[in-house]
C-alpha positions as a Markdown table, in Angstrom:
| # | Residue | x | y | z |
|---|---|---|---|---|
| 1 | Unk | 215.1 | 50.1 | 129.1 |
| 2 | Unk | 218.0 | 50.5 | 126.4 |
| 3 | Unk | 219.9 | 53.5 | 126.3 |
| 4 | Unk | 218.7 | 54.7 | 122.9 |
| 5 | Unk | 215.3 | 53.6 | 123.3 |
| 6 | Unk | 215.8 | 56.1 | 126.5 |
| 7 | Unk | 216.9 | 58.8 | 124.5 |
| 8 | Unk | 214.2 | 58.7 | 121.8 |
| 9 | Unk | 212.2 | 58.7 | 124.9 |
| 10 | Unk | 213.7 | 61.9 | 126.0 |
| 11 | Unk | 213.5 | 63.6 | 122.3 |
| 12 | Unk | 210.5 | 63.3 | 122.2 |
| 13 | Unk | 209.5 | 64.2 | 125.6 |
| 14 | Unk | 211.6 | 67.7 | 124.6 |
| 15 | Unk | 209.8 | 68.1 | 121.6 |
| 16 | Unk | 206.5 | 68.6 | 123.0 |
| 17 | Unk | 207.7 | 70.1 | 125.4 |
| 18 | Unk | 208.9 | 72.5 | 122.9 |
| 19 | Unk | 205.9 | 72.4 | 121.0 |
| 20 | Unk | 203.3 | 73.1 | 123.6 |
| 21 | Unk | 205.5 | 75.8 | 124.6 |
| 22 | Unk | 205.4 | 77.3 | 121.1 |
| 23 | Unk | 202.0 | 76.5 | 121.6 |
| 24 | Unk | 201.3 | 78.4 | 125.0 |
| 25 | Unk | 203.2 | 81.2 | 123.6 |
| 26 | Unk | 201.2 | 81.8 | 120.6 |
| 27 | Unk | 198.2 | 81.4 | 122.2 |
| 28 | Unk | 199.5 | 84.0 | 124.9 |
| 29 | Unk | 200.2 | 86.3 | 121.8 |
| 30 | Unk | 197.1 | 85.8 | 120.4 |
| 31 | Unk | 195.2 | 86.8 | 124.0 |
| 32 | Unk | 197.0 | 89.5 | 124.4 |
| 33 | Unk | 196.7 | 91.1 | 120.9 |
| 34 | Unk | 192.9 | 90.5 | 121.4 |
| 35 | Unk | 192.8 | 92.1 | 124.8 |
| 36 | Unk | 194.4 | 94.8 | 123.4 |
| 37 | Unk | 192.4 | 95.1 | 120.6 |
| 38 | Unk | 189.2 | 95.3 | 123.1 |
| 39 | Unk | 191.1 | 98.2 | 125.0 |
| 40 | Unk | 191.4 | 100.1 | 122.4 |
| 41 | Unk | 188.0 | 99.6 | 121.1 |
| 42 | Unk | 186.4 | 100.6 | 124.4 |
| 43 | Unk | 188.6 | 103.4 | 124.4 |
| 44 | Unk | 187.9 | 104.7 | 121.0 |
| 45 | Unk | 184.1 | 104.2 | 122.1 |
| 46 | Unk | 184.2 | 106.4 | 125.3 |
| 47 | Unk | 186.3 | 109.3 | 123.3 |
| 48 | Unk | 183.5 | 109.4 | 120.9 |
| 49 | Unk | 181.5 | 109.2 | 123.4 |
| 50 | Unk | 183.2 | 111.9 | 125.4 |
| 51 | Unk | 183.2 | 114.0 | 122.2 |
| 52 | Unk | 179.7 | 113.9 | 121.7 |
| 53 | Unk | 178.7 | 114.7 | 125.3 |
| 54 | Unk | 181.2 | 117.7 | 124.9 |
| 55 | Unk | 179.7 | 119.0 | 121.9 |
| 56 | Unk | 176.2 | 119.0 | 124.2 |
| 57 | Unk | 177.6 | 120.7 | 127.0 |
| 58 | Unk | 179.4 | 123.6 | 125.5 |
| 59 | Unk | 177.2 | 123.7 | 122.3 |
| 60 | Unk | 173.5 | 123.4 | 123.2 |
| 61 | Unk | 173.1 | 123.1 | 127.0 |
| 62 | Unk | 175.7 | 125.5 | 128.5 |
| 63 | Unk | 174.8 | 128.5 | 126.5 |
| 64 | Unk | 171.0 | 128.1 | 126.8 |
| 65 | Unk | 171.3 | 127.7 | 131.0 |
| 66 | Unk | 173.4 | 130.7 | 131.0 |
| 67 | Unk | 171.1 | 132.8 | 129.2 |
| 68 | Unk | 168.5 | 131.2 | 131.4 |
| 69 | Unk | 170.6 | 132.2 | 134.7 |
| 70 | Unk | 170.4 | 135.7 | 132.8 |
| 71 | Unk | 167.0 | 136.4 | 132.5 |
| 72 | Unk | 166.7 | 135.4 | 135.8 |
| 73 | Unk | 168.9 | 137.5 | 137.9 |
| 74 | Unk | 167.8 | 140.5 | 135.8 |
| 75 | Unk | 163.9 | 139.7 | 136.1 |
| 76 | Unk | 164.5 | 138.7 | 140.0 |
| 77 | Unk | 166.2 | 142.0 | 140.6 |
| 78 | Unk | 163.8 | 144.1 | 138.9 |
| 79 | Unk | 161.3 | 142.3 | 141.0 |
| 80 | Unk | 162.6 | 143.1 | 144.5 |
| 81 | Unk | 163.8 | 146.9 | 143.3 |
| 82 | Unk | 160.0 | 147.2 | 142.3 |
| 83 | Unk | 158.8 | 145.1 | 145.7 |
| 84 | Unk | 161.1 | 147.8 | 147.9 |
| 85 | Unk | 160.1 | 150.8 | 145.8 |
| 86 | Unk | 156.2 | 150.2 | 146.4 |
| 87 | Unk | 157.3 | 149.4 | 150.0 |
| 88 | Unk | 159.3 | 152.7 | 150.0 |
| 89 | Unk | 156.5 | 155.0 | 148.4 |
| 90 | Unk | 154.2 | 155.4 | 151.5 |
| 91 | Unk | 157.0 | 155.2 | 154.1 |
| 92 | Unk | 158.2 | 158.9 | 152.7 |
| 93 | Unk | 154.9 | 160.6 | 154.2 |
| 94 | Unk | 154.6 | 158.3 | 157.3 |
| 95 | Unk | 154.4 | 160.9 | 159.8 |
| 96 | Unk | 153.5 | 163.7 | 157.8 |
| 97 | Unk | 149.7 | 165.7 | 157.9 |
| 98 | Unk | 150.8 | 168.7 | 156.1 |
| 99 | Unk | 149.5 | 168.8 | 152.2 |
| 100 | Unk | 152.1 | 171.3 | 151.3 |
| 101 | Unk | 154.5 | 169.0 | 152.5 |
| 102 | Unk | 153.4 | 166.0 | 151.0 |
| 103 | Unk | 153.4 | 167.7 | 147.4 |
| 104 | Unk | 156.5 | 168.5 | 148.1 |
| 105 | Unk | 157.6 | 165.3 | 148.7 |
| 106 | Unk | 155.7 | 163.6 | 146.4 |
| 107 | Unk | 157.0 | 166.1 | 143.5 |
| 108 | Unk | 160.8 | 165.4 | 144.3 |
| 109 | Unk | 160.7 | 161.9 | 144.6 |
| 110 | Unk | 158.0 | 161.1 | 142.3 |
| 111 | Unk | 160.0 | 161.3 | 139.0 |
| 112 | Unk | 162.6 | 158.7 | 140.3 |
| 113 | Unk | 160.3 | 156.4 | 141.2 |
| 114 | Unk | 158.6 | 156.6 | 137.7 |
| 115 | Unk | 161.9 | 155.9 | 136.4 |
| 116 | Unk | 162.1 | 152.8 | 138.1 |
| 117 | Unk | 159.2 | 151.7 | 136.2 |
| 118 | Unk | 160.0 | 152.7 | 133.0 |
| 119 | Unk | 163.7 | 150.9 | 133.6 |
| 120 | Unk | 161.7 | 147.6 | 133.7 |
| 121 | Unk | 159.4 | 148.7 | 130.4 |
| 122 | Unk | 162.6 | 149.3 | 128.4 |
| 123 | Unk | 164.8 | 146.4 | 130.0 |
| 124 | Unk | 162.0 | 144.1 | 129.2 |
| 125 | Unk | 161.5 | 145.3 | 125.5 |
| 126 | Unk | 165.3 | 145.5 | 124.4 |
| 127 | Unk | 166.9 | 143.0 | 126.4 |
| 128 | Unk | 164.7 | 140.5 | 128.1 |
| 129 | Unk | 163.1 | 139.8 | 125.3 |
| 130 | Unk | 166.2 | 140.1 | 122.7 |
| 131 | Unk | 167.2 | 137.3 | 125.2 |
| 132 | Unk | 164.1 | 134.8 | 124.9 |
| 133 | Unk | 164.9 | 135.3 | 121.5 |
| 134 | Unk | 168.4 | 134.2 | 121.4 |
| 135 | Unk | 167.7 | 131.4 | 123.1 |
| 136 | Unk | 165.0 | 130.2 | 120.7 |
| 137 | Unk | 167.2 | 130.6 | 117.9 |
| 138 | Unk | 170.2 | 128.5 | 119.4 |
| 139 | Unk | 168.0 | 126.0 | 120.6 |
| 140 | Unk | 166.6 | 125.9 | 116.6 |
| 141 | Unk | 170.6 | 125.9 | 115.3 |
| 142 | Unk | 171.9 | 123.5 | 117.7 |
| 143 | Unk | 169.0 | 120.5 | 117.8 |
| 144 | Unk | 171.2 | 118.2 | 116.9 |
| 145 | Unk | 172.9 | 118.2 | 119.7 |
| 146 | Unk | 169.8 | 117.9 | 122.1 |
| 147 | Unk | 169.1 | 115.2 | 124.2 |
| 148 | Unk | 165.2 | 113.7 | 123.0 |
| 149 | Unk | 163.5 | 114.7 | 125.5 |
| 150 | Unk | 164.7 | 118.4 | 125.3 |
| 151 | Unk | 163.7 | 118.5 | 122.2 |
| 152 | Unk | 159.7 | 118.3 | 123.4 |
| 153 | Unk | 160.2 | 121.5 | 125.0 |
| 154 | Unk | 160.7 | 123.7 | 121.5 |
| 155 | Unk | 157.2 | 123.9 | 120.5 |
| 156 | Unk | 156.8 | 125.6 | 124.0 |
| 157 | Unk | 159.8 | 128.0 | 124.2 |
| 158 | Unk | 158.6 | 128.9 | 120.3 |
| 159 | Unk | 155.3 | 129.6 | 121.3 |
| 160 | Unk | 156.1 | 131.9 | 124.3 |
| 161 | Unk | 158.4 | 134.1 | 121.9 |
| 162 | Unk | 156.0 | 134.6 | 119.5 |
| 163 | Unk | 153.2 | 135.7 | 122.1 |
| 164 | Unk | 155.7 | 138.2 | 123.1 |
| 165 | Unk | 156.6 | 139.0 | 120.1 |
| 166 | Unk | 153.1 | 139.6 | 119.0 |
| 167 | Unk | 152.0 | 141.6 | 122.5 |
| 168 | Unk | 151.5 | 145.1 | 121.3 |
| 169 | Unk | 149.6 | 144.0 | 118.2 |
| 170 | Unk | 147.5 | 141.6 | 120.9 |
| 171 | Unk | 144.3 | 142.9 | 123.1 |
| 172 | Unk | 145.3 | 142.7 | 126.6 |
| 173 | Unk | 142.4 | 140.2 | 127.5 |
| 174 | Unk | 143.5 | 137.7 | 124.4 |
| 175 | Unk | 146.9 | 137.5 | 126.0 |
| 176 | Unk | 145.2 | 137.1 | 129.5 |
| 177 | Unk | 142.9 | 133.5 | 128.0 |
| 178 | Unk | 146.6 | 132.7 | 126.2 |
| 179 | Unk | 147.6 | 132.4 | 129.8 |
| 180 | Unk | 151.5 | 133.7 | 128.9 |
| 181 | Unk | 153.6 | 133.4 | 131.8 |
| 182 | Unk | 157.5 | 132.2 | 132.5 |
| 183 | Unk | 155.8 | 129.2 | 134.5 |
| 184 | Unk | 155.3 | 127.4 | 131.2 |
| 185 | Unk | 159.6 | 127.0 | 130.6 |
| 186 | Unk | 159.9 | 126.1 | 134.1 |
| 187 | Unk | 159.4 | 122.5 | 133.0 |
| 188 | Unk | 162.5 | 123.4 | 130.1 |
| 189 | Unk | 164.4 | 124.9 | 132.8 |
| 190 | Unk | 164.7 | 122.0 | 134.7 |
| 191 | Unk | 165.5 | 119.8 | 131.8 |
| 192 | Unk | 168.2 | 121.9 | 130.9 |
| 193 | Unk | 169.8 | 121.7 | 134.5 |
| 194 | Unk | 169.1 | 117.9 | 134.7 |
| 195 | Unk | 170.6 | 117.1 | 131.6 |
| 196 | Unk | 173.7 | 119.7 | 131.8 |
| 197 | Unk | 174.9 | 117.9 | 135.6 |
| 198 | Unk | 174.2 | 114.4 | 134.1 |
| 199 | Unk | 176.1 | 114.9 | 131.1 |
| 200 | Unk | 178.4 | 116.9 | 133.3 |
| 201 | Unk | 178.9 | 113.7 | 135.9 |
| 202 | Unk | 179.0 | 111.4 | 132.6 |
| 203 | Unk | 182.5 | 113.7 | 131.5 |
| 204 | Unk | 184.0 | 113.6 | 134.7 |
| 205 | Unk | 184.0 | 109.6 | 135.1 |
């Protein structure tokens, strides 16, 4: 093969080599401005994402479980101080035949176990149920940010406020066929824990 017929060979060999150099190096650009673009994209999405489950956790569902965990360690407690207290009563005149005595006994204790009692009424009437209420109205100012099944439960938490809220003015046996006990919100309870450690878990991916 002539010399320059070699050499135009050659050229041209080089220039596409150069070319699909050009070529792979563009195209390498090209990827890696997409697959960048994509990480940032799924990034953006999992901050909002992470935003939003925030705004859940310390905005609806943290408050309303620990004003939950509230009302039950207070209502617990004054169940087992009223559970030893009726326990206690009769053990004071175990032993004990003489009348006398047993006036005596009954007169000097009887006052502070009365006050046990009427602890409970007063607890019950000015924080308990100051409580209930509180939660009812966060739950109502912070919907938004409730998951949609938690959001069935409102109806029921609003309902067992206003029974309460309405007892005095209500005949004992019209709030006995209501059937108006805590055992209703156990269901919202549970929703409330089983969303806060999902969303919780969620975060902490």
């Amino acid at each position: 093969m002539p010399a320059v017929i070699w050499v135009g060979v050659m050229q041209s060999l080089i220039t596409a080599a150069t070319g699909l150099q050009s070529l792979i190096t563009a195209a390498t650009g090209l990827l890696g401005v997409l697959f960048g673009g994509w990480i940032a994209r799924r990034h953006q999405l999992w901050e909002r994402k992470s935003s939003r489950i925030r705004e859940q956790l310390q905005g609806f569902y943290s408050p309303l479980l620990a004003i939950r965990e509230e009302i039950r360690t207070k209502s617990e407690l004054r169940l087992k101080i009223g559970d030893v207290a009726r326990k206690t009563w009769p053990n004071l005149f175990r032993g004990i035949d003489d009348a006398d005595q047993k006036r005596t006994i009954e007169k000097e204790n009887a006052p502070k176990f009365d006050k046990i009692m009427d602890y409970n009424n007063i607890q019950l009437r000015e924080v308990i149920l100051p409580l209930y209420r509180k939660m009812l109205a966060h739950f109502f100012a912070n919907m938004w940010l409730a998951e949609p099944p938690t959001l069935a439960y409102y109806g029921v938490l609003a309902e067992f406020v206003e029974i309460w809220n309405r007892s005095e003015s209500l005949p004992s046996k019209v709030i006995k066929e209501l059937d108006h006990n805590e055992e209703k919100l156990y269901p919202f309870y549970n929703d409330l824990r089983e969303n806060f450690e999902r969303l919780s878990k969620e975060l902490g991916k």
